[in-house]
Rosetta silent file (secondary structure, phi, psi, omega in degrees, C-alpha in Angstrom):
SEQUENCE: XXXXXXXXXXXXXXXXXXXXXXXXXXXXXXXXXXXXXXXXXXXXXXXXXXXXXXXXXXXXXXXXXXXXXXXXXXXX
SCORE:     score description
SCORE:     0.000 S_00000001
   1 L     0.000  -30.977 -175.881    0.000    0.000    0.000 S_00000001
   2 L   -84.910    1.946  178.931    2.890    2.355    0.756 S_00000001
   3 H   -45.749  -56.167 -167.371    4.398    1.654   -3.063 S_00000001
   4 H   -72.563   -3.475 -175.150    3.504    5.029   -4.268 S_00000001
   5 H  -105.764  -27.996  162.092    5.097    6.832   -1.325 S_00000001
   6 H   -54.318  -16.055 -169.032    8.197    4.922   -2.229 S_00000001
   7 L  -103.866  -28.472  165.978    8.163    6.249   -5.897 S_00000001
   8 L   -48.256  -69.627 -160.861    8.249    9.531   -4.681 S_00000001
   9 L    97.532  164.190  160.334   11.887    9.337   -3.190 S_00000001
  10 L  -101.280   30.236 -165.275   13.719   11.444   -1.158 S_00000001
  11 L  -101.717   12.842  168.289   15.275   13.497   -3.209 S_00000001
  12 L  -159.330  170.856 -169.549   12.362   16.640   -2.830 S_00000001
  13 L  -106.700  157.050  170.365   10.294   17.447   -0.292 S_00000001
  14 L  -164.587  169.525 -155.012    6.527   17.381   -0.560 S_00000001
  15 L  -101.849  145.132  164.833    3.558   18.296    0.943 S_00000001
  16 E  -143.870 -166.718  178.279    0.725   16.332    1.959 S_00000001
  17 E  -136.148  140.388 -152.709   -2.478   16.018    3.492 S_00000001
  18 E  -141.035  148.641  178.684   -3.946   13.490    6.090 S_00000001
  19 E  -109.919  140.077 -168.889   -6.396   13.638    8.529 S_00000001
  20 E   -83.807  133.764  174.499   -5.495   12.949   12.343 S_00000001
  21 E  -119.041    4.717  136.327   -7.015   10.241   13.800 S_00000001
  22 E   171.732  168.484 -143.933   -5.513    9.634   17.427 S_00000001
  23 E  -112.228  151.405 -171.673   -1.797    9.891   19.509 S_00000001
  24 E  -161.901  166.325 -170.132   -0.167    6.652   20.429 S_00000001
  25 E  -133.887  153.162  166.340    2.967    5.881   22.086 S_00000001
  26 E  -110.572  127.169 -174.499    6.561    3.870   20.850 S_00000001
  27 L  -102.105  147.830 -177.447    8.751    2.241   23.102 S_00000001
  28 L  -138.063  134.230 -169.066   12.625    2.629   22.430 S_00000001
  29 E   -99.027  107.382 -178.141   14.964    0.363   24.154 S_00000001
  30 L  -102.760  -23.773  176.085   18.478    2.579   25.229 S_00000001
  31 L  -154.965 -179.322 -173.332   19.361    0.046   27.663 S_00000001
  32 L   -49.102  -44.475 -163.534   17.282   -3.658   28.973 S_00000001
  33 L   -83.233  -21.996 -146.150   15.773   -2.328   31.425 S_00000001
  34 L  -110.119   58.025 -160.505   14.773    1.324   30.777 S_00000001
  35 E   -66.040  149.168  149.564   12.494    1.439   27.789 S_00000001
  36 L  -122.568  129.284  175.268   11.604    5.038   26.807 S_00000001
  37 L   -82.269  136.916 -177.188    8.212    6.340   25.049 S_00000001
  38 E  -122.973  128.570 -156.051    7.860    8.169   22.296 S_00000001
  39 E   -87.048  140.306  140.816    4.577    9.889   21.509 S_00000001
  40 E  -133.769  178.319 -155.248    3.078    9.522   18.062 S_00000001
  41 E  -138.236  160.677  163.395    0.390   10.252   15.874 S_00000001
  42 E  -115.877  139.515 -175.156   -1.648    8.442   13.617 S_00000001
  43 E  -101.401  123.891  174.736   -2.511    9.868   10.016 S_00000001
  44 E   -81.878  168.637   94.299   -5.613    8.651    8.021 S_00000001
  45 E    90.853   63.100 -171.017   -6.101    8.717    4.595 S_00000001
  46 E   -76.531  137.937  177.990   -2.826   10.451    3.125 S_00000001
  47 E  -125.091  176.280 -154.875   -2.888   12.416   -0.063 S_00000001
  48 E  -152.620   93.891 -173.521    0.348   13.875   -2.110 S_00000001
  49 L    50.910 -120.255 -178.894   -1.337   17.394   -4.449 S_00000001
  50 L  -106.506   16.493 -178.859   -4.546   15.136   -5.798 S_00000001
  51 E   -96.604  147.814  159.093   -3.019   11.196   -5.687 S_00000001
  52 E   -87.121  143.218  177.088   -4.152    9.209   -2.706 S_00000001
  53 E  -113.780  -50.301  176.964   -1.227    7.878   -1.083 S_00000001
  54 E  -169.366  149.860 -156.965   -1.978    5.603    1.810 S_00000001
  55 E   -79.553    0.982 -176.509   -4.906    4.377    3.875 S_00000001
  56 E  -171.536  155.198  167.111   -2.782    5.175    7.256 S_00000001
  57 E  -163.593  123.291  175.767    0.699    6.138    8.861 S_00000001
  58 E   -59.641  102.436 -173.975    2.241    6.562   11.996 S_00000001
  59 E  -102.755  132.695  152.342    4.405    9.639   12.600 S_00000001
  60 E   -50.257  114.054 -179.263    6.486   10.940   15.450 S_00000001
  61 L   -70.292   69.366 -139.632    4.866   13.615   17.197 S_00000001
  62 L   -96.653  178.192 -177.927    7.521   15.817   16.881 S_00000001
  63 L   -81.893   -5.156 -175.909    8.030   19.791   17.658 S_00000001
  64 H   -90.095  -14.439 -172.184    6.611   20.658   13.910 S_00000001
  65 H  -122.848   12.277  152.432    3.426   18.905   14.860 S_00000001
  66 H   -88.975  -21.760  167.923    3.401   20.359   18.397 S_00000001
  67 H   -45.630  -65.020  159.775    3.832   23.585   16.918 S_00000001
  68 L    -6.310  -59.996 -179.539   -0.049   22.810   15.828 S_00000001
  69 L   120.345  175.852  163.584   -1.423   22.897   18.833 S_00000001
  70 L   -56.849  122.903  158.288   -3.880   20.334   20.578 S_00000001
  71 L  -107.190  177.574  174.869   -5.108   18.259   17.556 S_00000001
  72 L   -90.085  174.916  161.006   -8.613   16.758   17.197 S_00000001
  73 L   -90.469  130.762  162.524   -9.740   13.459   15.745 S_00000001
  74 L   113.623  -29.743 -179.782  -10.923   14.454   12.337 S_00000001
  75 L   -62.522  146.819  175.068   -8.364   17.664   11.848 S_00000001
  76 L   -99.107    0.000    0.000   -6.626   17.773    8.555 S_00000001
């Protein structure tokens, strides 16, 4: 399903648009014992200008998409 986001590449940047559908957390192991979570978001229904891209995608919830603000389920 993610084929067409591979065919982009990474050689430009591009913009797209996805609607949020709810925050989830990733555990990262730095040592056995000590796991640490990392906050993420899940994206519905990604588009790339007017191509559908993919039916979902998990992203790090990073400072560009804290910048945002509180999102809702349902914001694009």
């Amino acid at each position: 399903m993610r084929t067409k986001l591979r065919q982009l590449g990474s050689q430009q940047r591009y913009q797209f648009t996805g609607t949020f559908k709810r925050t989830g957390f990733k555990n990262t192991y730095h040592s056995q014992s000590h796991p640490i979570y990392q906050p993420t978001l899940l994206l519905v229904d990604l588009w790339c200008e007017d191509q559908f891209m993919t039916d979902h995608l998990w992203l790090n919830y990073g400072k560009n998409f804290l910048s945002l603000g509180e999102l809702q389920p349902g914001d694009l």
